[in-house]
N, CA, C and O atoms as a MOPAC input file, in Angstrom:
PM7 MOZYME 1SCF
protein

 N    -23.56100 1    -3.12100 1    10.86500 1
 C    -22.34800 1    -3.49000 1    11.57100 1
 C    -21.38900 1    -4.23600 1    10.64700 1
 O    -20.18400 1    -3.98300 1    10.63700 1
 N    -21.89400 1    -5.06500 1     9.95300 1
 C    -21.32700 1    -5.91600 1     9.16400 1
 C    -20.44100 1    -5.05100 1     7.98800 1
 O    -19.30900 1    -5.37900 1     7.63000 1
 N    -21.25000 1    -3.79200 1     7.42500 1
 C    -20.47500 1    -3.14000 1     6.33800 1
 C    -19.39700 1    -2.07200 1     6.80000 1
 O    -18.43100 1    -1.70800 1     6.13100 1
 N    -19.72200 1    -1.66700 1     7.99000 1
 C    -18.63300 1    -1.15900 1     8.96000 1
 C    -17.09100 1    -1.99700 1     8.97700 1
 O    -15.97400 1    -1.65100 1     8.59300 1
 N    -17.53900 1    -3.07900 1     9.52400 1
 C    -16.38000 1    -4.03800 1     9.66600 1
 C    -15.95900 1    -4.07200 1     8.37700 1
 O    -14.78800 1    -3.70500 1     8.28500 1
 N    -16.31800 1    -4.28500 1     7.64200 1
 C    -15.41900 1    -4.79500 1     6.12800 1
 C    -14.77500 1    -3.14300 1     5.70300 1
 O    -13.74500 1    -3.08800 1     5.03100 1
 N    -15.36400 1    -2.05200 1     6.08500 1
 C    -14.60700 1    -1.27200 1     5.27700 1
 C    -13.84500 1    -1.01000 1     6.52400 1
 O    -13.43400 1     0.13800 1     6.35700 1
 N    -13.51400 1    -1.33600 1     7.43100 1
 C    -12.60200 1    -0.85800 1     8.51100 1
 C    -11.22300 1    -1.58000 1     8.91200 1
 O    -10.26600 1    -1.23300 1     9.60300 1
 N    -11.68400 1    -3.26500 1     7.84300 1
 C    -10.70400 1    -3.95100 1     7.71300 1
 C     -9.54100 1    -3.60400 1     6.12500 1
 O     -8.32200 1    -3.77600 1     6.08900 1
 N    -10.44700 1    -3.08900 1     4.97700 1
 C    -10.13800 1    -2.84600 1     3.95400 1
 C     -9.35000 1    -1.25500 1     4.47800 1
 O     -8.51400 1    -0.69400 1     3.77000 1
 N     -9.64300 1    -0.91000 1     5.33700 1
 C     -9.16800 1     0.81800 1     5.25300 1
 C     -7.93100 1     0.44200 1     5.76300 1
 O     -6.91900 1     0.73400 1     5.12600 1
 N     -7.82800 1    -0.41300 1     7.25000 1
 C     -6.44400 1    -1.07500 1     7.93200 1
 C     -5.78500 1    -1.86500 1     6.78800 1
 O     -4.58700 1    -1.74100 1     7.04400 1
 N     -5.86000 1    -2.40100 1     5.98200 1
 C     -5.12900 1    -2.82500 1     5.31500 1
 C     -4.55200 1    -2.26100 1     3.97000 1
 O     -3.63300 1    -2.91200 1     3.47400 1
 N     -5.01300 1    -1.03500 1     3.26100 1
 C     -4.88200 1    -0.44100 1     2.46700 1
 C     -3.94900 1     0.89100 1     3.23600 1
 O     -3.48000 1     1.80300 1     2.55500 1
 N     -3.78200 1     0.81600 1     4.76200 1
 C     -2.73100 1     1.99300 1     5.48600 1
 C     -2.02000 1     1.45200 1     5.67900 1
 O     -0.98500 1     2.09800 1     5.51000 1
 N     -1.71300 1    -0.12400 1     6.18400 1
 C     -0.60500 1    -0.88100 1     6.34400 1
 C      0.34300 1    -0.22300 1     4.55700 1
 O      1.27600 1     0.54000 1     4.30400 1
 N     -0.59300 1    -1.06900 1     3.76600 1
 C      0.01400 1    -0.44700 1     2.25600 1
 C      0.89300 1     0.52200 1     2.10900 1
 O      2.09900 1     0.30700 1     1.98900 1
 N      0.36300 1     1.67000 1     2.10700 1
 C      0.52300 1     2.85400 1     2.21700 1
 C      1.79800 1     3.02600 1     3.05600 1
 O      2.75600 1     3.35100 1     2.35500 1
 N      2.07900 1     2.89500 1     4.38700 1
 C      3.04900 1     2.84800 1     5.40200 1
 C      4.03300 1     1.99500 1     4.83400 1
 O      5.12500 1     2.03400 1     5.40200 1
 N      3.90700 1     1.10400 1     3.69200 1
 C      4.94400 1     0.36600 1     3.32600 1
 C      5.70600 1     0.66400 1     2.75600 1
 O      6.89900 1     0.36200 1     2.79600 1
 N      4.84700 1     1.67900 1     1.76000 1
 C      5.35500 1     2.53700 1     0.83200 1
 C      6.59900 1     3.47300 1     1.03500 1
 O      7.68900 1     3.62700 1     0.48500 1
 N      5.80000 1     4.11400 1     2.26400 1
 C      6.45400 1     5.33400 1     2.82100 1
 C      7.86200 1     4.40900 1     4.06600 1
 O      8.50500 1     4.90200 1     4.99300 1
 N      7.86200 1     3.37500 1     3.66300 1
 C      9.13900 1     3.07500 1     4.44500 1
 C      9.93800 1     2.44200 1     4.04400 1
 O     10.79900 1     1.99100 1     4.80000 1
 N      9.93900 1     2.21800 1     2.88600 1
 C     10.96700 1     2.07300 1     1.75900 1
 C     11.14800 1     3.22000 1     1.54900 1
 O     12.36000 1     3.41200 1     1.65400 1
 N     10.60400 1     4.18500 1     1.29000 1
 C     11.28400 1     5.25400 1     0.89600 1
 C     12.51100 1     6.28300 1     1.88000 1
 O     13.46800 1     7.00500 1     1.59900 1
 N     11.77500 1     5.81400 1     3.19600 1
 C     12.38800 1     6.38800 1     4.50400 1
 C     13.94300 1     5.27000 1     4.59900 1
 O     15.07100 1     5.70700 1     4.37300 1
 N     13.72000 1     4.18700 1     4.87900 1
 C     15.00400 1     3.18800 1     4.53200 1
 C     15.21500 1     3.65200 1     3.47900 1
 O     15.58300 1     4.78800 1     3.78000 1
 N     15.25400 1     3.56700 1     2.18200 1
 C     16.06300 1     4.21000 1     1.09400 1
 C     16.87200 1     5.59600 1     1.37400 1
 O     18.07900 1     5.35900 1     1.32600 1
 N     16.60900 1     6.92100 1     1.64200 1
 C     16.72000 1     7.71500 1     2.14500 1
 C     17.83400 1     7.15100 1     3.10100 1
 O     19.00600 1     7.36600 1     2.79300 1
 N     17.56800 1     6.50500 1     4.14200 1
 C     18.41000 1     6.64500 1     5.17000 1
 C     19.71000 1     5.57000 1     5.15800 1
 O     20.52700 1     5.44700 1     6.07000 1
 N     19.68400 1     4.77700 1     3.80300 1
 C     20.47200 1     3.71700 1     3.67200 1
 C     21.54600 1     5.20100 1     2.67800 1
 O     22.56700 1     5.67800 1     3.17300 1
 N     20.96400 1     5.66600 1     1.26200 1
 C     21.19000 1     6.56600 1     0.88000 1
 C     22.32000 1     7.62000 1     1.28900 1
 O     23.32000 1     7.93300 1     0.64300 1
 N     21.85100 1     8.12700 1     2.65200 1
 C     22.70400 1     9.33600 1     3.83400 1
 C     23.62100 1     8.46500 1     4.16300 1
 O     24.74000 1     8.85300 1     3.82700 1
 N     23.61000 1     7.53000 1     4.64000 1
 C     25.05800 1     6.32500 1     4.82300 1
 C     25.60500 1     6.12700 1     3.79600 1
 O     26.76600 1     5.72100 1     3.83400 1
 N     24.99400 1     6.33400 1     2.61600 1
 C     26.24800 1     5.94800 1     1.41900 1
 C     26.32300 1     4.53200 1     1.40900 1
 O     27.40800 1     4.01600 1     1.13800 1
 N     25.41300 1     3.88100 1     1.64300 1
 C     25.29100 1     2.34500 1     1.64500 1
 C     24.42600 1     2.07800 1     0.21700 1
 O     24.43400 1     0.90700 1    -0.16300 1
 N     23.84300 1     2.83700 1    -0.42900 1
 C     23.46700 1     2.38900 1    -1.79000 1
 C     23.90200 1     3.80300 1    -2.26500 1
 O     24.28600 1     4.81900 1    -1.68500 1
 N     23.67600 1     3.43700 1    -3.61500 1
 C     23.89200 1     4.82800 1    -4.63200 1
 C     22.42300 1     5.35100 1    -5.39700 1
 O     21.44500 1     4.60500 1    -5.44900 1
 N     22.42400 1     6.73100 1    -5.97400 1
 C     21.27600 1     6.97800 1    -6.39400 1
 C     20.58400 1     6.39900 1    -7.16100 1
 O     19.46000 1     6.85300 1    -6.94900 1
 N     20.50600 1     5.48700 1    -8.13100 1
 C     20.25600 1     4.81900 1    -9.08200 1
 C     19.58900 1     3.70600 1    -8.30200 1
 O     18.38800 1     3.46700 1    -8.42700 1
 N     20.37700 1     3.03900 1    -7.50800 1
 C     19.58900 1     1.93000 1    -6.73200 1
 C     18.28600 1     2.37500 1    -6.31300 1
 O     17.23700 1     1.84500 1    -6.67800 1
 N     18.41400 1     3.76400 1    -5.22300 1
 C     17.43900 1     3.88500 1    -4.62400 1
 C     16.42500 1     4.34500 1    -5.50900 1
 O     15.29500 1     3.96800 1    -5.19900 1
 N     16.53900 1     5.22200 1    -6.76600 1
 C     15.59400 1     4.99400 1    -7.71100 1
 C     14.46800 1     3.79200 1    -8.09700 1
 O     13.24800 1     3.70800 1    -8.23400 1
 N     15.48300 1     3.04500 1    -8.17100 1
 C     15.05500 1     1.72600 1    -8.48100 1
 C     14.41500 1     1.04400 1    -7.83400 1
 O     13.82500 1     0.13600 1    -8.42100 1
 N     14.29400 1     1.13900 1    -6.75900 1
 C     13.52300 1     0.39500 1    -5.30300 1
 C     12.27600 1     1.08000 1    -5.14100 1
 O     11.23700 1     0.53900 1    -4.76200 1
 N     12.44000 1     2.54700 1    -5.50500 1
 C     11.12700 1     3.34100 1    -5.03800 1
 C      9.94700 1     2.82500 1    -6.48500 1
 O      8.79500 1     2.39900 1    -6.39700 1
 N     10.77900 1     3.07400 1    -7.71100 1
 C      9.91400 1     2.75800 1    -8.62600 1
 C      9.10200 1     1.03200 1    -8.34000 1
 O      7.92300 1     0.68200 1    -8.38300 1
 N     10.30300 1     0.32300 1    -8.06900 1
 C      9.50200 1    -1.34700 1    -8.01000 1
 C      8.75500 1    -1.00800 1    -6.65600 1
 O      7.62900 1    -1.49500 1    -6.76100 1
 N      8.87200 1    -0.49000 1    -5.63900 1
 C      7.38600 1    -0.56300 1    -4.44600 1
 C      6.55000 1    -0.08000 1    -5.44600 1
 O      5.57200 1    -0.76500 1    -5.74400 1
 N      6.79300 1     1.18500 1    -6.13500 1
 C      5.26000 1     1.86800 1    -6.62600 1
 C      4.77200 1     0.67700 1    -7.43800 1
 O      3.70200 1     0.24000 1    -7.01400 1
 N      5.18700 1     0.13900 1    -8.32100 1
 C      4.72400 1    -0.87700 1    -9.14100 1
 C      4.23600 1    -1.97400 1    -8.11600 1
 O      3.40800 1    -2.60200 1    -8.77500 1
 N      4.29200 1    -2.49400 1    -6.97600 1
 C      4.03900 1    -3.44000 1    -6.33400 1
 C      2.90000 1    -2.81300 1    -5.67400 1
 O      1.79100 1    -3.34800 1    -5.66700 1
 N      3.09800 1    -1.90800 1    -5.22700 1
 C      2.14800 1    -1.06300 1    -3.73500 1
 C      1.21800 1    -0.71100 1    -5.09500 1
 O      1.01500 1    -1.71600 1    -5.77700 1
 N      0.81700 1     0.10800 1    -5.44200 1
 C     -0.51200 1     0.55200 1    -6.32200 1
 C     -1.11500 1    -0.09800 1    -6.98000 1
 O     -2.21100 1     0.41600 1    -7.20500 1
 N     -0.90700 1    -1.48200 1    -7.67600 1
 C     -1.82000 1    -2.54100 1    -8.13400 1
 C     -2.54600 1    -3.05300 1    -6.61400 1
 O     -3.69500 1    -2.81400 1    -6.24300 1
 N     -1.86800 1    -3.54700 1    -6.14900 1
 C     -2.31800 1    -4.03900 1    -4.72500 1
 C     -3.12700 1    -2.90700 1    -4.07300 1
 O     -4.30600 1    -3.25600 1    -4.01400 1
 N     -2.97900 1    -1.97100 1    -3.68300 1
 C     -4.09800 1    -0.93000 1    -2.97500 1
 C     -5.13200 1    -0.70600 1    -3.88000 1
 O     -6.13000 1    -0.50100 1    -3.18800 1
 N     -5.53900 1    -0.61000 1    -5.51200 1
 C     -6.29700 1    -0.45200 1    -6.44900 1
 C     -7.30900 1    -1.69000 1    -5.89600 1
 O     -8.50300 1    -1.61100 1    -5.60800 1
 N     -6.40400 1    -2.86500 1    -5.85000 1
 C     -6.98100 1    -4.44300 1    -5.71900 1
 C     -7.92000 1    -3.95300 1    -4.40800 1
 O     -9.06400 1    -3.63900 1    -4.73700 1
 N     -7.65200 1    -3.85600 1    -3.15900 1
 C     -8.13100 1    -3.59000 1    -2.04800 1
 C     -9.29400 1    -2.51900 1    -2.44300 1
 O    -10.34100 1    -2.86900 1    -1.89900 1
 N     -9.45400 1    -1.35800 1    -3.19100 1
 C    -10.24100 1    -0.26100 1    -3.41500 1
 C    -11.28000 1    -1.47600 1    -3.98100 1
 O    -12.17300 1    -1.98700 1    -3.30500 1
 N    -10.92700 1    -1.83700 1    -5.47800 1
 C    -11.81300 1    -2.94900 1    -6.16700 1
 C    -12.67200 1    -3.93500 1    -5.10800 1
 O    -13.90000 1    -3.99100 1    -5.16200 1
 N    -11.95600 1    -4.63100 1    -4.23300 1
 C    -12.95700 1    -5.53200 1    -3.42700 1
 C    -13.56300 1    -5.05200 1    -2.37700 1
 O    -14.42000 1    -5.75400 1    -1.83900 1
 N    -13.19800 1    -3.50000 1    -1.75000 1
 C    -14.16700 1    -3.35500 1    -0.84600 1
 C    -15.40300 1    -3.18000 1    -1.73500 1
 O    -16.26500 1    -4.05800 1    -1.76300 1
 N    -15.50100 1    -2.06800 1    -2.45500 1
 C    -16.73600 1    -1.77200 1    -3.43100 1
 C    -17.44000 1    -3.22300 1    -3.66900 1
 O    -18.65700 1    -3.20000 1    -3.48400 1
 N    -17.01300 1    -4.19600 1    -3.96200 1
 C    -17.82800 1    -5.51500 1    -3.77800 1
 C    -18.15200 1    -6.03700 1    -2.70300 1
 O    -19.19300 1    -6.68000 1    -2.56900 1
 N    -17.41600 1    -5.86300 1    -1.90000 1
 C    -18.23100 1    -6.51100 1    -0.63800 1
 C    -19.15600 1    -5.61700 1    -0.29500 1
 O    -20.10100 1    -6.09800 1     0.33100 1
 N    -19.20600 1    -4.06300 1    -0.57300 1
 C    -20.15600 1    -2.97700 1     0.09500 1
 C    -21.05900 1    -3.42900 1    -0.78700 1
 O    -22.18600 1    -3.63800 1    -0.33800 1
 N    -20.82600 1    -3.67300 1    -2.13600 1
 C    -22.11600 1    -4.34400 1    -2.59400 1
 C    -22.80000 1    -5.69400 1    -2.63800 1
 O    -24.02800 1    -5.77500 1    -2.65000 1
 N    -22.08000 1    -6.65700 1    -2.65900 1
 C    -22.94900 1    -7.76000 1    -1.77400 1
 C    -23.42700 1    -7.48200 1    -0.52200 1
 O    -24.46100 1    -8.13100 1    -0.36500 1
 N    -23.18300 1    -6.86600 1     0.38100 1
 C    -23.91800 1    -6.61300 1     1.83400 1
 C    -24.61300 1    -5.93600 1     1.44200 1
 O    -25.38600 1    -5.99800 1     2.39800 1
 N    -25.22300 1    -5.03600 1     0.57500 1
 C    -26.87700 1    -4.71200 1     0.30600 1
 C    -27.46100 1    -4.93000 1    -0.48400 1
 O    -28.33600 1    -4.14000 1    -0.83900 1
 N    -27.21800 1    -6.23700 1    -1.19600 1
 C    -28.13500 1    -7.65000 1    -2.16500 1
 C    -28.10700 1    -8.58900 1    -1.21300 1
 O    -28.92700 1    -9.46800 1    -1.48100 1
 N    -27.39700 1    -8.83500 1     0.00000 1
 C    -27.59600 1    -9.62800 1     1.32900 1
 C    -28.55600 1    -8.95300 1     2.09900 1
 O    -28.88400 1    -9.39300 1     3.20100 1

C-alpha cells in the first residue's frame, strides 16, 4: 500500500508538471493569435518552461526510484 501511494503521488505530481508545460504553450499560442506578444517572445517562454519543467520532472523520476527503493530495504 505504502509503495502504491508514493508512486501515485509522484505520478500526480509529475502530470501537474507536464499540464504546466502544455499551458504555457496553449497561453502562448493564444496570447500569440491576439497579437499580444510577438514570435520571438513566445519562443522564448516555451524554451525557459522546457528548461524549468524537465529538470524538475527528471528530479521527481530520480526520487520516486528512491523511495521505491527504500520501501523494499524497509
Amino acid at each position: 500500500m505504502k509503495k502504491t501511494g508514493i508512486r501515485c503521488l509522484f505520478f500526480t505530481a509529475e502530470s501537474v508538471l507536464r499540464f504546466g508545460l502544455a499551458f504555457v504553450a496553449i497561453t502562448g499560442a493564444y496570447l500569440l493569435a491576439q497579437e499580444a506578444i510577438n514570435t520571438i517572445t513566445y519562443f522564448i517562454f516555451l524554451a525557459a518552461a522546457q528548461v524549468v519543467y524537465d529538470p524538475v520532472s527528471a528530479g521527481f523520476k530520480q526520487l520516486s526510484l528512491l523511495f521505491e527503493t527504500l520501501v523494499r530495504i524497509i
